[in-house]
C-alpha positions in Angstrom: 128.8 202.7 236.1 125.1 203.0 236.5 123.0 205.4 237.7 119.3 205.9 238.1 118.1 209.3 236.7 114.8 210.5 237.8 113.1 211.8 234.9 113.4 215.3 233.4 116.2 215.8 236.1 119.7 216.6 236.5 122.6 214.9 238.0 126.0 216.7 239.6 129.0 214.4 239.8 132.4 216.4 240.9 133.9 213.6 240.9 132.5 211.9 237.7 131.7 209.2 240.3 129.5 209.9 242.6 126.0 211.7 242.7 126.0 214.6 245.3 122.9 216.5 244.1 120.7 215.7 241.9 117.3 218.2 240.8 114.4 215.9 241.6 115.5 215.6 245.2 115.2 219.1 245.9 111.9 219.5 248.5 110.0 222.8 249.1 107.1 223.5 251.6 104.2 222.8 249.5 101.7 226.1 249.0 98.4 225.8 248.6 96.4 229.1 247.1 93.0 229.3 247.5 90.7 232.0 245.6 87.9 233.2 247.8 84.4 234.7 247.0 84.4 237.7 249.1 80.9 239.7 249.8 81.3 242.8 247.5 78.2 244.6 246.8 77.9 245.8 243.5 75.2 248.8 242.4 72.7 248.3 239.6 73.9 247.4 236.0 73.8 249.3 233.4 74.5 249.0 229.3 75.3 250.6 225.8 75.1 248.6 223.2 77.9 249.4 220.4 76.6 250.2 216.8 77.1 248.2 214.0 79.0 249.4 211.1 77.7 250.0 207.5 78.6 250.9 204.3 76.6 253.8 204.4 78.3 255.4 207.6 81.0 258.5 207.3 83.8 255.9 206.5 87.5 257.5 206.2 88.6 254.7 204.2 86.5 253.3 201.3 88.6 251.1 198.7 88.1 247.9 196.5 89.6 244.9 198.1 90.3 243.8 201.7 93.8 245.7 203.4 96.0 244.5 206.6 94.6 245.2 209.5 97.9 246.5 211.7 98.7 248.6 208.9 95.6 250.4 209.1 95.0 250.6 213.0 98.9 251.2 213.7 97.8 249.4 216.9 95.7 252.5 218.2 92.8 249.7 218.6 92.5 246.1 218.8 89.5 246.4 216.4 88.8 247.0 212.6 85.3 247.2 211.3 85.1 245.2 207.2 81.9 246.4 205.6 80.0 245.3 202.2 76.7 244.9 200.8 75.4 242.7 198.7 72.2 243.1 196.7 69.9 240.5 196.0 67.0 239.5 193.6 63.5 238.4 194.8 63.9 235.6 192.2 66.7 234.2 194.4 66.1 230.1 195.2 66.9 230.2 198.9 64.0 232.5 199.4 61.4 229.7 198.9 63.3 227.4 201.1 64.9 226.8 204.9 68.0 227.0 203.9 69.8 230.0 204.1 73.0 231.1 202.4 76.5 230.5 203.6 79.0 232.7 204.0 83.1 232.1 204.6 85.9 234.0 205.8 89.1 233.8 205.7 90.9 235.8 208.6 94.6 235.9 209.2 93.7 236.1 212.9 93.2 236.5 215.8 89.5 236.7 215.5 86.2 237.9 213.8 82.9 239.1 214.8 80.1 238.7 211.8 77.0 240.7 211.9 74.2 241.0 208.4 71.9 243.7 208.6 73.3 244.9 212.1 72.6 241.3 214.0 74.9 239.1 214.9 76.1 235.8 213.0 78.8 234.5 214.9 82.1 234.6 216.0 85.6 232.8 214.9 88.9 232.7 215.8 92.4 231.3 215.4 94.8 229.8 218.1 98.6 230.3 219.4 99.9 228.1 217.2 98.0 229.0 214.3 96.2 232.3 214.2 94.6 231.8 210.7 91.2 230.5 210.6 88.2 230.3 208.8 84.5 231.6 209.7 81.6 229.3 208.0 78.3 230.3 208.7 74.5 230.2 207.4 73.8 234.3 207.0 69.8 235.8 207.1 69.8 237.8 203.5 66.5 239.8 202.1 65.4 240.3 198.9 67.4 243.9 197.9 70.4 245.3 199.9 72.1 243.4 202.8 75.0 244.7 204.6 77.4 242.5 205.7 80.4 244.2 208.8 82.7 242.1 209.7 84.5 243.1 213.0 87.8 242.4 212.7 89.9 241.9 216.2 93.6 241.6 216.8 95.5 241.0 220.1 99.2 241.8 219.9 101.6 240.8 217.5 105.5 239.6 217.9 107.8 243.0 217.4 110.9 241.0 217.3 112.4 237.7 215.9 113.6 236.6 212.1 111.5 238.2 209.7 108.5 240.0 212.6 107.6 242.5 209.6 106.1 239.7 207.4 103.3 239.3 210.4 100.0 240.1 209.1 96.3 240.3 210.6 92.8 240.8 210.2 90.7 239.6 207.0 92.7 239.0 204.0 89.7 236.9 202.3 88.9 235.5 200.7 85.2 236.7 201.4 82.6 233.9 199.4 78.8 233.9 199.6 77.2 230.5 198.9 74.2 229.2 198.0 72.8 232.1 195.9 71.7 231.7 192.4 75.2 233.4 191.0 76.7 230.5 192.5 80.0 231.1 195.0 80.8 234.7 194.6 83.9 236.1 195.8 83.0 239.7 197.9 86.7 240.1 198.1 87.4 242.4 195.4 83.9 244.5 195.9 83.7 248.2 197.4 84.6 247.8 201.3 84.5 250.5 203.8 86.9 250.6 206.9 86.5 252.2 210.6 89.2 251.6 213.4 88.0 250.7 216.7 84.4 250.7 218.2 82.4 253.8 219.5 83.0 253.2 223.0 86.7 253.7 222.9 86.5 256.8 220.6 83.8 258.0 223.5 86.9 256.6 226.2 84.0 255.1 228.2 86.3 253.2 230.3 86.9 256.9 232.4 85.0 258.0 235.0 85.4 261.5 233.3 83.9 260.2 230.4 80.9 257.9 231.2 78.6 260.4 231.3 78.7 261.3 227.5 76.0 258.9 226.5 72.7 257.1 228.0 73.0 254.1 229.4 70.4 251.5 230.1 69.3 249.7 232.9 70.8 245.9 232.2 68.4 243.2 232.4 69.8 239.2 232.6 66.6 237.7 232.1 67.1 236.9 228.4 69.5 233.9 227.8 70.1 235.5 224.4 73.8 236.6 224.5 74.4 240.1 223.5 77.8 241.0 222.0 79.4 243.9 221.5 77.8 245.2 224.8 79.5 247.8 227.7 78.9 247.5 231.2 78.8 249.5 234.1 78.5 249.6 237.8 80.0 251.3 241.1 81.1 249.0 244.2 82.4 249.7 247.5 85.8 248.4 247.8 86.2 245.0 249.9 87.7 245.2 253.6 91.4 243.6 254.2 94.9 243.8 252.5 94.5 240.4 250.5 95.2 240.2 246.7 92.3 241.3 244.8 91.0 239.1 241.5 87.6 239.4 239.6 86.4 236.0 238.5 85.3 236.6 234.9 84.6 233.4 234.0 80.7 234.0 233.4 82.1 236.3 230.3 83.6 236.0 227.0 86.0 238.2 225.5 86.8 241.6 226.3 88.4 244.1 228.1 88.1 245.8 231.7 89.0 249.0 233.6 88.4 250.0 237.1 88.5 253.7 237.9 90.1 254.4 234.2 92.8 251.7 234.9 93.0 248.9 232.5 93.7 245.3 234.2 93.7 243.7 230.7 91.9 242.1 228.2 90.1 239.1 229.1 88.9 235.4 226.9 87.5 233.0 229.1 88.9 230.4 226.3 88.6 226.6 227.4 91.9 224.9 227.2 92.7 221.9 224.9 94.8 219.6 224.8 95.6 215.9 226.3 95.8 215.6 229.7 95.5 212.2 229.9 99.1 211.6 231.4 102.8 212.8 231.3 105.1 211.8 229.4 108.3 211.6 230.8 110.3 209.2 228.2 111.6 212.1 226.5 113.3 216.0 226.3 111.0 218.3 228.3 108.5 219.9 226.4 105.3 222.3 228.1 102.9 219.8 225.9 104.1 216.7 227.4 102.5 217.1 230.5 99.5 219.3 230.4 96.8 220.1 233.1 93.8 222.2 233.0 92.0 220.8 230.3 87.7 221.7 229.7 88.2 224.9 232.0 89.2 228.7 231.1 92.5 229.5 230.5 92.3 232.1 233.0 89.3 233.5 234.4 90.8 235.5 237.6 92.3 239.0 237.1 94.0 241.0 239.3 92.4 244.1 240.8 95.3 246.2 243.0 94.2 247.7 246.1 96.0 250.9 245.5 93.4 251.6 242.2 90.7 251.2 244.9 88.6 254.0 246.9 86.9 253.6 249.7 83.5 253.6 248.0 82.3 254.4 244.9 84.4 252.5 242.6 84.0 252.0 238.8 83.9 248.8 237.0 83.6 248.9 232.9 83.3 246.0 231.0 83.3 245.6 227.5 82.2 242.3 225.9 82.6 241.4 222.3 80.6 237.7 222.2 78.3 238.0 225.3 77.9 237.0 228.7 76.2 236.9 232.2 78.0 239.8 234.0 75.6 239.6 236.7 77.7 236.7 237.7 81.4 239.3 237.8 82.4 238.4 241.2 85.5 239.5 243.3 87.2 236.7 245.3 90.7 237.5 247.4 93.7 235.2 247.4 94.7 232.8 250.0 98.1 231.1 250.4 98.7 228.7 253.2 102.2 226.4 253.5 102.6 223.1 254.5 105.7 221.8 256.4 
């Protein structure tokens, strides 16, 4: 007997014979969701910039070598602060020159934030398949003391499967300078101070009850520097109707976000990867062998419920790690509409 199988489908024969049902012929009214700007005024801006960790600060931890992040945060923050120094000679060849030295890290994920001398250096981070990754980057050092932090940020590990406990994060190093006149040195094994989370979420600035603790600053947007490590603030009115609520983050880069002291999540505006060229249906299903999306975020809309919302004078709180334009946070509702 011969029977054509459409692919990635199943067939029912009762009889062994004959096909009565098979899963590609099922048919459903097609629904088509549509997310829609909606006209939600928000209130003037305003920031606090997070401070940058140093050696010198009131550490509680302060040991030679590099530790496991989870194992010091016990998950009470997604963050870790890694400080050094390193102290340099006038004499040094780079000085007289454009080129800077180089500096790598080795991270066991998810990602890392670098800052020397309390600016920022660049970011790095692993992926789902492979959390590990390394940051390589040209680092600004002075004659005398430098002070390198290294912001060290995890996002959830797995807490069950064959062998969970041997999961580790954060940076595990190696830690190597290049390009000085010592040659590669290996800051791994040097004096390192630790801190767990940022100031912000000590201070609980994602409560109304709370916001009020420190000075914030009228945001301006008309730099097209990014600034990372950055909170946000504003009041809104909340949006007339009973359609779902999102906020289009896409303008941002990583972070998190509360509304009237509710969390609705982390967010990373992430672009996907992959090949969408074409499915391939020749073989056992598999999520990779027919991918769509490709070039644009991951996600970028994030539910806001109604019943978080009053009637006016609503609080948004945004905390970005990289940077971003969050004079471009937008709310849009959703829109689903079937076709017979």
């Amino acid at each position: 007997m011969h029977y054509s199988l459409p692919p990635w489908s199943i067939s029912i024969l009762p009889d062994c014979k004959n096909v009565v049902f098979n899963t590609a012929d099922v048919r459903v009214k097609e629904s088509q969701v549509q997310m829609l700007p909606i006209n939600v005024k928000l209130g003037s801006w305003e920031t606090f910039n997070e401070e940058i960790l140093s050696v010198d600060d009131d550490c509680e931890i302060k040991v030679v070598g590099l530790l496991e992040q989870i194992n010091i945060t016990r998950d009470t923050s997604d963050y870790l602060w890694y400080s050094t120094s390193v102290d340099l000679s006038s004499s040094e060849s780079y000085l007289g020159n454009e080129r800077w030295p180089t500096l790598t890290v080795e991270s066991a994920g998810h990602a890392v934030h670098v800052f020397v001398n309390g600016k920022f250096s660049g970011s790095a981070f692993g992926s789902r398949v492979n959390r590990r990754f390394t940051f390589t980057g040209d680092i600004n050092l002075d004659a005398g003391r430098n002070m390198i932090s290294l912001l060290s940020v995890a996002v959830g590990l797995p807490n069950i499967g064959p062998h969970f406990e041997t999961w580790n994060t954060g940076v595990l190093g190696p830690v190597v300078l290049h390009g000085v006149n010592a040659g590669p040195t290996d800051l791994s094994w040097q004096n390192w101070s630790y801190k767990i989370g940022v100031k912000g979420e000590a201070l609980n600035l994602g409560s109304p009850d709370f916001i009020s603790l420190i000075d914030w600053t009228e945001a301006s947007f008309t730099t097209n520097t990014a600034q990372p490590l950055t909170w946000y603030k504003v009041h809104f009115d909340a949006p007339e109707g009973d359609e779902p609520l999102a906020l289009d983050m896409s303008s941002m880069g990583k972070g998190q976000v509360w509304i009237n002291g509710q969390s609705i999540g982390r967010y990373w505006t992430l672009s996907a990867t992959g090949n969408c060229s074409d499915c391939i249906y020749s073989t056992t299903f598999r999520p990779v062998s027919c991918q769509f999306g490709c070039g644009h975020p991951t996600q970028k809309w994030y539910h806001v419920p109604r019943s978080w919302l009053k009637q006016t004078q609503n609080l948004l709180v945004v905390f970005e790690e990289i940077g971003g334009d969050a004079s471009q946070i937008n709310f849009v509702k959703r829109l689903v509409s079937t076709e017979n």
